[in-house]
N, CA, C and O of each residue as an XYZ file, in Angstrom:
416
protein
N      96.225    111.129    116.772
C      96.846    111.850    115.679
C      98.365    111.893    115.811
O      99.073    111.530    114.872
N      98.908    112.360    117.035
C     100.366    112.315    116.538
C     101.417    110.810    116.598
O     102.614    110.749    116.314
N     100.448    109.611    117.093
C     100.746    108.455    116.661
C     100.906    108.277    114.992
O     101.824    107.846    114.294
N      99.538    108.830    114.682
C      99.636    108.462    112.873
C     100.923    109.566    112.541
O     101.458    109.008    111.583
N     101.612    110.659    112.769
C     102.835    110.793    112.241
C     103.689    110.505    112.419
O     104.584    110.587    111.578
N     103.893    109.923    113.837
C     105.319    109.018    114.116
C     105.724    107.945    112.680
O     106.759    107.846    112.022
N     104.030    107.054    112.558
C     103.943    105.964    111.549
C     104.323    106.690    110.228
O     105.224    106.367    109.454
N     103.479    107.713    110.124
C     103.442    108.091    108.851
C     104.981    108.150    107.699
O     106.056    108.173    108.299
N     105.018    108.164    106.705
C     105.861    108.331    106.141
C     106.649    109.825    105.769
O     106.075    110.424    104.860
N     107.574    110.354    106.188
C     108.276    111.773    106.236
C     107.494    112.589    104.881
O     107.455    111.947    103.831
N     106.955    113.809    104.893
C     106.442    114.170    103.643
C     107.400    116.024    103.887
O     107.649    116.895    104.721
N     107.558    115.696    102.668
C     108.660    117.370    102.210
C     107.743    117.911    101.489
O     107.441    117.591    100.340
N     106.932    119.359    102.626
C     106.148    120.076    101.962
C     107.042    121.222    100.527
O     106.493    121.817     99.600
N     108.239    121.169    100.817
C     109.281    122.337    100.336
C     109.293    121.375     98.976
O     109.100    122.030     97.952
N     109.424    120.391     98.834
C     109.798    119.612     97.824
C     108.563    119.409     96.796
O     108.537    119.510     95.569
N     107.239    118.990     98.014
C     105.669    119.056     96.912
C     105.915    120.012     96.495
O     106.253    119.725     95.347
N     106.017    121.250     96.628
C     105.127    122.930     96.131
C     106.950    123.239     95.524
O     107.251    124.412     95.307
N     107.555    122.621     95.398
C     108.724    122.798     93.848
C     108.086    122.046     93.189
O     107.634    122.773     92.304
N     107.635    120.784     92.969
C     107.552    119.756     92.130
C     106.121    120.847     91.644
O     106.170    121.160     90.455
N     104.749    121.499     92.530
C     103.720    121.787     91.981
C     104.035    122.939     91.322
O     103.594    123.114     90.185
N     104.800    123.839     91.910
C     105.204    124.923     90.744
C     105.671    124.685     89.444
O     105.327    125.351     88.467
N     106.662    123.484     89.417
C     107.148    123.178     87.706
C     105.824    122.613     86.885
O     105.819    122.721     85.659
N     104.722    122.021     87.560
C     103.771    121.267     87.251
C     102.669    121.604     86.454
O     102.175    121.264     85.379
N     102.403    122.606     87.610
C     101.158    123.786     86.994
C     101.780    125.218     86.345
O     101.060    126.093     85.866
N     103.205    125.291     86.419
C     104.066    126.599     85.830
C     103.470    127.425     86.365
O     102.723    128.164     85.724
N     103.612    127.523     87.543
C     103.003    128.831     88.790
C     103.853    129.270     89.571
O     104.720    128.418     89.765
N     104.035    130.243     90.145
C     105.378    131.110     91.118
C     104.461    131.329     92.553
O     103.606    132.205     92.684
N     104.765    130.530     93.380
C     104.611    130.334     94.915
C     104.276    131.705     95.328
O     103.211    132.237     95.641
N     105.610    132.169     95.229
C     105.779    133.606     95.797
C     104.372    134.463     95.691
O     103.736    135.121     96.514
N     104.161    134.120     94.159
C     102.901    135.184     93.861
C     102.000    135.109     94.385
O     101.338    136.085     94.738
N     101.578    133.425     94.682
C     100.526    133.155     95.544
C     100.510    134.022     97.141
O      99.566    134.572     97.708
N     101.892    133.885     97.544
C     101.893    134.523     98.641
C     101.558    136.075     98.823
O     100.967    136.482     99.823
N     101.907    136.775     97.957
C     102.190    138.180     98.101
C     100.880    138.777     97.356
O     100.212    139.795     97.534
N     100.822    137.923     96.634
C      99.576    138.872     95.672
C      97.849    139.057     96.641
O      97.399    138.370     97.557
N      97.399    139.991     96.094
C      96.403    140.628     96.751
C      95.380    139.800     96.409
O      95.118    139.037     97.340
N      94.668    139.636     95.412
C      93.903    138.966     94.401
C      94.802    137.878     93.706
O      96.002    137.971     93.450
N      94.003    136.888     93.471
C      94.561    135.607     92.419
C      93.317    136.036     91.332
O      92.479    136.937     91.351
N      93.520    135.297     90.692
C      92.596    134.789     88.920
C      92.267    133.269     89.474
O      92.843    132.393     90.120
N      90.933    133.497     88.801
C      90.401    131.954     88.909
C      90.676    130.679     88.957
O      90.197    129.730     89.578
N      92.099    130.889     87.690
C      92.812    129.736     87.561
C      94.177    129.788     88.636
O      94.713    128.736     88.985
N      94.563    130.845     89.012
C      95.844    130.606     90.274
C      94.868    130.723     91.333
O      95.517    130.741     92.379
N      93.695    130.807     91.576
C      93.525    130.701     92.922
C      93.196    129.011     93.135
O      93.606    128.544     94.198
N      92.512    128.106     92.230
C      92.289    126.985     92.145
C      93.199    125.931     92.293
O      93.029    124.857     92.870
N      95.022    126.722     91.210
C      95.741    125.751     91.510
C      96.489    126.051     92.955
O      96.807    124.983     93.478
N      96.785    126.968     93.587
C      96.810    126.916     94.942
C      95.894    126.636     95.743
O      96.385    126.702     96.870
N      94.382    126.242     95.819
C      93.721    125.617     96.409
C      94.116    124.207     96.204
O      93.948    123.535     97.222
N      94.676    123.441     95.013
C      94.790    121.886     94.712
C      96.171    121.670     95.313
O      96.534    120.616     95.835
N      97.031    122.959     95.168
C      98.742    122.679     96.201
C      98.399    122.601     97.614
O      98.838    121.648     98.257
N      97.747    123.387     98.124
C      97.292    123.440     99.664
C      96.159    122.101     99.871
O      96.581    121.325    100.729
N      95.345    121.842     99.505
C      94.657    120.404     99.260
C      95.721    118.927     99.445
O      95.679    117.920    100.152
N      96.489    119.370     98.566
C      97.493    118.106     98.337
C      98.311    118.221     99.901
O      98.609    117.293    100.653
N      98.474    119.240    100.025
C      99.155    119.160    101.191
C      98.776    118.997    102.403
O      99.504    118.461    103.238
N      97.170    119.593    102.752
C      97.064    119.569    104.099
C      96.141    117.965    104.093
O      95.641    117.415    105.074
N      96.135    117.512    102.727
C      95.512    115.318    102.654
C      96.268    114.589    103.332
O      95.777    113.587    103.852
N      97.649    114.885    103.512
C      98.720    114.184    103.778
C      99.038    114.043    105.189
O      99.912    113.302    105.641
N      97.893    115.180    106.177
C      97.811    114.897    107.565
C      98.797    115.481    108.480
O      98.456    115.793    109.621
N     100.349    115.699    107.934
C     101.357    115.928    108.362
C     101.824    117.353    108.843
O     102.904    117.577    109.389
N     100.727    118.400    108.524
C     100.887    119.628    108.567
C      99.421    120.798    109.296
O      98.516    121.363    108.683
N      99.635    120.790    110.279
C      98.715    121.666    110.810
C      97.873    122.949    109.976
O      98.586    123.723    109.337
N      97.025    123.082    109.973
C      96.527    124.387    109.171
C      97.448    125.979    108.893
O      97.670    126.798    108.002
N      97.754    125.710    110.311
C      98.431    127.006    110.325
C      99.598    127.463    109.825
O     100.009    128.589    109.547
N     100.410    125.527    109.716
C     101.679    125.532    109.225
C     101.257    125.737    107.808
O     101.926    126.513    107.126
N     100.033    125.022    107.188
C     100.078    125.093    105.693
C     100.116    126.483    105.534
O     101.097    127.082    105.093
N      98.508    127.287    106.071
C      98.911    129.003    105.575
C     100.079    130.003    105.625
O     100.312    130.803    104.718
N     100.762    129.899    106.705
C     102.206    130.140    106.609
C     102.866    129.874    105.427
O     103.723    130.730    105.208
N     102.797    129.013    104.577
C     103.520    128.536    103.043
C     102.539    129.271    102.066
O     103.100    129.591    101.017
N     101.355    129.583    102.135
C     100.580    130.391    101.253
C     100.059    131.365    101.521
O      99.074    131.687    100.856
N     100.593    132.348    102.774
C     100.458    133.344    103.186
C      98.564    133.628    103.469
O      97.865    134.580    103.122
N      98.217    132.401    104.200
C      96.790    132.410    104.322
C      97.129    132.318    106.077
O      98.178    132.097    106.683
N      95.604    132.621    106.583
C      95.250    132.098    107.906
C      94.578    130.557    108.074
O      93.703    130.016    107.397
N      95.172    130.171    108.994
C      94.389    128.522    109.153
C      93.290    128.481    108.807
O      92.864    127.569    108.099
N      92.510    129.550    109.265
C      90.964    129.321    108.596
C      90.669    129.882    107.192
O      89.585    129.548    106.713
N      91.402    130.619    106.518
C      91.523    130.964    104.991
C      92.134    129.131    104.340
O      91.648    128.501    103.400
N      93.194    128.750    105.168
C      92.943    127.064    104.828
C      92.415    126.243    104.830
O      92.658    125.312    104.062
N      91.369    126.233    105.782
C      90.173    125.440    106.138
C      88.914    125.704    105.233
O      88.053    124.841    105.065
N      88.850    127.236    104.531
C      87.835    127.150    103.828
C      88.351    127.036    102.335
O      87.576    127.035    101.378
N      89.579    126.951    102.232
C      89.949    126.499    101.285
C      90.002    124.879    100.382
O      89.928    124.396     99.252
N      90.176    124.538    101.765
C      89.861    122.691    101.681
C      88.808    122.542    101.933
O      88.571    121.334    101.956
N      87.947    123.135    102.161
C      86.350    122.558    101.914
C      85.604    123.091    100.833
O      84.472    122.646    100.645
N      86.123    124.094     99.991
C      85.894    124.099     98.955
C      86.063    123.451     97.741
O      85.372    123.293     96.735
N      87.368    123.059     98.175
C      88.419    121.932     96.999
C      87.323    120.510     97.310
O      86.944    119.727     96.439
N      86.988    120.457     98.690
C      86.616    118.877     98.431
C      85.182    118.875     98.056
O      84.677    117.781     97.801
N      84.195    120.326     97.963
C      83.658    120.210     97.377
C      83.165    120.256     95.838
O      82.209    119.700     95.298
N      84.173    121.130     95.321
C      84.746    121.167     93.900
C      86.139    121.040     93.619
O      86.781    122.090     93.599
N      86.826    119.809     93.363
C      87.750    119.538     93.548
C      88.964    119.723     91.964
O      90.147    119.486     91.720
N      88.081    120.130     91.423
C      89.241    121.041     90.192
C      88.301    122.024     89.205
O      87.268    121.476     88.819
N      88.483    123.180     88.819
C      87.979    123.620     87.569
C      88.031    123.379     86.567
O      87.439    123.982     85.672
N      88.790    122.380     86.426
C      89.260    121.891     85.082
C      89.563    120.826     85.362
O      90.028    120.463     86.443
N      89.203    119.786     83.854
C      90.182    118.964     84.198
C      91.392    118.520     83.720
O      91.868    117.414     83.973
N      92.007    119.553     82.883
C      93.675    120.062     82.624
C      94.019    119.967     84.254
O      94.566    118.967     84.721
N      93.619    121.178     85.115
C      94.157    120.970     86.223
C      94.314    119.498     87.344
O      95.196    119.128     88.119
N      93.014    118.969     86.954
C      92.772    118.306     87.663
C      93.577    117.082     87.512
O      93.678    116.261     88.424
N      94.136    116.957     86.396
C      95.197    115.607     85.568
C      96.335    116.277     86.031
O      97.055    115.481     86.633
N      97.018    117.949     85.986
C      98.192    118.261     86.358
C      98.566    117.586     87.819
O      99.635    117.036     88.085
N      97.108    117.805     88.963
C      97.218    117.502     90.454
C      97.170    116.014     90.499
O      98.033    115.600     91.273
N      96.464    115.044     89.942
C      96.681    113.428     89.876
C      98.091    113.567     89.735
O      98.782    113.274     90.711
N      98.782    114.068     88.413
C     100.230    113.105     88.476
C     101.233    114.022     89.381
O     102.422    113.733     89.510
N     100.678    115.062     89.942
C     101.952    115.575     91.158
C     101.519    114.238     92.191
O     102.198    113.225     92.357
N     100.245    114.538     92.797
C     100.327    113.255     93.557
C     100.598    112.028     93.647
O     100.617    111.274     94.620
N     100.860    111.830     92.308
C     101.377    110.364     92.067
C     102.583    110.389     91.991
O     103.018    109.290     91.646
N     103.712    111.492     92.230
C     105.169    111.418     92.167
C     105.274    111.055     94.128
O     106.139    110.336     94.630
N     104.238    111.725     94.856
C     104.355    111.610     96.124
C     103.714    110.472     96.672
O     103.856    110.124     97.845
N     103.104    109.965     95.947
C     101.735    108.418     96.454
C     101.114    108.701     97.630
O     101.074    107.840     98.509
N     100.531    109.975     97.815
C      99.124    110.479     98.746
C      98.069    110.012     98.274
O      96.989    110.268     98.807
């Protein structure tokens, strides 16, 4: 594993989750602070944290730290996503073309 990030290509988690906030028109912050999400912000922060922890480059713990989760609130977060991987598929077309600005 930390061979594949030497190789890997540099990925700017600060830069995905600006680009996913203008994307899905969602406020980070809220994700962080808020007590409860809604169905639809908890999904598209499951597809920002998804996108991010695909990319290999970021430990669990580092991702929850950015979404005010625990590694394992991330871990069951990405196994939920990969087992239902959008509620929609509005969302699910918003998360294709963020990822396609990054080519994950």
């Amino acid at each position: 594993m930390p061979q594949q990030r030497q190789v890997a290509k540099r990925f700017d988690s600060k830069n995905y989750l600006e680009r996913g906030e203008r994307n899905f028109g969602c406020d980070l912050e809220h994700f962080v602070y808020a007590k409860m999400l809604s169905g639809e912000e908890e999904a598209i922060r499951d597809l920002l944290l998804y996108g991010i922890w695909k990319t290999g480059q970021l430990k669990n713990e580092k991702i929850g730290s950015l979404f005010g989760l625990s590694y394992s609130g991330v871990s069951h977060a990405v196994n939920s996503t990969k087992l239902e991987p959008a509620k929609s598929r509005k969302l699910q077309t918003k998360f294709d073309k963020l990822n396609s600005l990054f080519k994950l």
